[in-house]
C-alpha positions, 0 to 999 in steps of 0.5 A: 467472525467479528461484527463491525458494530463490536470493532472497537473493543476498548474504550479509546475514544476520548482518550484518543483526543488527547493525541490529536495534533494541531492540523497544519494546512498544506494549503489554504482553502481561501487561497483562488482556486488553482489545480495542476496535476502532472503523471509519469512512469519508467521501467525497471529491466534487470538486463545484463545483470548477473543471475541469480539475484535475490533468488530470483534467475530472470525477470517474467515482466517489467517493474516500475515507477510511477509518479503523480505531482499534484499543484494546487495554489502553488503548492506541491504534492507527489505521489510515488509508487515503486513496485518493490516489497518494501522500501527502508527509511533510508531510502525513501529519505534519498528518493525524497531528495531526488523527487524535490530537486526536480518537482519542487514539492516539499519533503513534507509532501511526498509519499512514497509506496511500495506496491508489495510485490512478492516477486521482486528482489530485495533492494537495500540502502548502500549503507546497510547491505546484510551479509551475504548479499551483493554489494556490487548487484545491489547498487546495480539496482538502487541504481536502476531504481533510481534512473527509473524514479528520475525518468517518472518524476521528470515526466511528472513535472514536465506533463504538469498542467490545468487538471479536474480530479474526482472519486468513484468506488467499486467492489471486486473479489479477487482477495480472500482472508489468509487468517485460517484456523486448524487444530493447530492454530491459526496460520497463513492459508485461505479462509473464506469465512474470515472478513474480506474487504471488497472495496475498489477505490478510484481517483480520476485526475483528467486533463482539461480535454476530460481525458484521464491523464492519471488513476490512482486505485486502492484495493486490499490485497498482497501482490503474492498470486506468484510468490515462490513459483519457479516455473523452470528448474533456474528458479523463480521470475521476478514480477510486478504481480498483481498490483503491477499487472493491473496498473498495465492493463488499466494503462493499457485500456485507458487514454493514451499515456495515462499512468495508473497507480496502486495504493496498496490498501489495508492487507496484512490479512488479505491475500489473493483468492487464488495463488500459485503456490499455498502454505500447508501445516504439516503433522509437526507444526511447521508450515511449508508450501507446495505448488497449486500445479498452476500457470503463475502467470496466466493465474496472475492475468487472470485476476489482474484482469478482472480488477483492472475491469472493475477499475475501468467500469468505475472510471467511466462513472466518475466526473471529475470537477477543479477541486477548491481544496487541497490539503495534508494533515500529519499527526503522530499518534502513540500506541502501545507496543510490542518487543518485536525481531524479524529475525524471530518471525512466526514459524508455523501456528501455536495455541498459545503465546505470551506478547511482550509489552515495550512501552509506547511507540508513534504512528506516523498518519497523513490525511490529504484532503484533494476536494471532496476525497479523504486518502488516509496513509500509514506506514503499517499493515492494518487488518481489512475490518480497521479500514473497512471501520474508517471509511465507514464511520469517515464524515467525508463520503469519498475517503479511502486507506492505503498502507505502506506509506513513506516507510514499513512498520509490519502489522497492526491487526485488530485486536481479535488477530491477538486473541487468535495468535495469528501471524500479524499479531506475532509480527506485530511490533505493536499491542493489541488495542493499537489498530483501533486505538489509531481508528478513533484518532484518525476518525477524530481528526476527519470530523475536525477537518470536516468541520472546518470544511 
């Protein structure tokens, strides 16, 4: 297994500097202290449509939106968390319309995730439906979406007030590593040896009575513990899955209206521990799945379960304290790519396979400063070992990284996944080196923005 000593396999470090921007404060550190924060959710029903929709023939539990709006100085900053798969471009551009009409943070500063649930239908921008799918199912959903998304940040905006804020840290092992070797190659399955990143990341925003009124949590794991189980013969169930059945139980669990939501953290090798269903390589080559013979569901509470008490056991460590600062810095940091096609995806493992080079290609990054906590947000799916990297080589003690942020871009696994033909590295639409080149940079701007603290 790769040692975290050998991560960083090329030498990038000082070139890396010379991609860093000029970081543009959000917000002034000298400006008086003043911090407001503000949480709301709604729910997603799929009642009254007309089944099936995307595969999928009913819906086993509720979907949401939920919003953080954050007001230091007079300045603003939202977080949205919409449990789907995936969000487009495009549709993050209309949602950041919506959320700046009514919050009055800046285009600039909303970030928009998805959770990356498996079991959630495929939602698409009006303008670009792919043949054979509903445009009528589709815009019934977009429309659902977007009332929900409507209702979360008007509750967002109108719970706005006097708030203290502060971080905490845990362990939990409901993720394994999905990189598994076999005579064939490397393919998704279970590794226990492979790396697997612990890492329980919590902010604590509360109000002013000291009461929670909103939880942000990061963990590195794909929302696919029900990935394709048809529980009946109709088909399968849509469902929020991990991350939103953990959001549940922290809200649940916690104070009265307190909203909890997931950061999805660097999963593109991490899967759940256990899973309804596994992907098998058959004698041929390909790759196919068959059932655990498991209740999806109760599998699903269970592991929620236990991360949500991991959640709760770190919140009620964390004090919380008027952060003096409150800022983001955006970069664009190019790196080497690849000629990539969703529509020739990985089938099954190979033993050997020639990457295309494309040029270069820019990684969007955010770093926001909230007091003494570091969130990193990028749009790829980074490999476990990048962000374990980041954090511990961060200048800044409380610092945690999420993906999915405003926006997809596949995988960006480190540079052993290349060596090994996984399915990240020939998903990737970027180069062997791009995820440690992208460490060295982010880790350069923590130690500029930690200087300048």
């Amino acid at each position: 297994m790769q040692t975290r000593r050998a991560f960083l396999l090329t030498a990038l470090g000082a070139a890396a500097t010379a991609f860093l921007t000029q970081l543009s404060y959000s917000a002034e550190g000298n400006v008086e202290p003043s911090f407001r924060a503000g949480a709301g959710k709604a729910w997603v029903t799929f009642e009254g449509m007309n089944w099936p929709v995307d595969g999928f023939s009913g819906q086993h539990d509720l979907l949401g939106v939920r919003a953080l709006l954050l007001e230091h100085a007079r300045t603003r900053f939202c977080f949205v968390v919409v449990e789907l798969t995936s969000l487009s471009d495009e549709m993050i551009d209309d949602m950041k319309v919506l959320i700046q009409e009514k919050t009055h943070a800046p285009v600039e500063n909303i970030l928009v995730c998805a959770s990356h649930t498996f079991s959630a239908p495929h939602v698409f921008p009006s303008a670009h439906i792919p043949p054979g799918t509903s445009k009528v199912q589709n815009q019934d959903m977009l429309n659902r979406f977007k009332n929900a998304l409507l209702t979360a940040v008007t509750q967002a905006t109108d719970h706005l007030q006097p708030a203290r804020i502060g971080f905490g840290s845990g362990s939990c092992q409901v993720n394994i590593s999905r990189d598994q070797p076999g005579e064939k190659g490397w393919w998704l399955g279970i590794n226990a040896d492979g790396f697997a990143d612990p890492f329980v990341g919590v902010v604590r925003i509360d109000n002013q009575q000291g009461q929670p009124l909103a939880v942000l949590f990061n963990y590195a794991v794909q929302s696919s513990v029900t990935e394709d189980f048809q529980p009946t013969s109709e088909g399968k169930k849509i469902s929020a899955d991990l991350a939103g059945s953990t959001a549940r139980y922290i809200e649940e669990h916690a104070a009265a209206d307190m909203v909890a939501l997931f950061l999805v953290g660097a999963a593109g090798d991490q899967a759940p521990i256990f899973q309804a269903m596994q992907t098998v390589v058959n004698d041929n080559g390909s790759a196919s799945r068959i059932s655990n013979h498991v209740d999806a569901f109760e599998l699903l509470h269970q592991l929620a379960t236990r991360l949500g008490r991991e959640v709760m056991k770190v919140l009620d460590t964390i004090t919380t304290s008027t952060p003096t600062r409150l800022q983001m810095v955006r970069d664009q940091i190019p790196v080497p790519a690849l000629n990539f096609s969703p529509e020739n995806a990985p089938k099954g493992p190979v033993t050997t396979f020639r990457y295309q080079p494309a040029g270069n290609i820019k990684v969007p990054v955010t770093l926001m400063q909230m007091g003494n906590i570091i969130w990193i947000g990028l749009q790829p799916e980074l490999s476990a070992i990048t962000a374990t990297y980041i954090r511990e080589h961060s200048p800044f003690q409380h610092t945690f990284v999420s993906t999915m942020v405003n926006g997809s871009a596949k995988y960006m696994p480190d540079a052993q996944s290349y060596d090994r033909f996984t399915y990240e590295a020939r998903s990737s639409p970027f180069a062997r080196g791009a995820a440690e080149f992208v460490a060295t940079a982010i880790i350069k701007q923590l130690e500029i923005l930690h200087a300048n603290a």
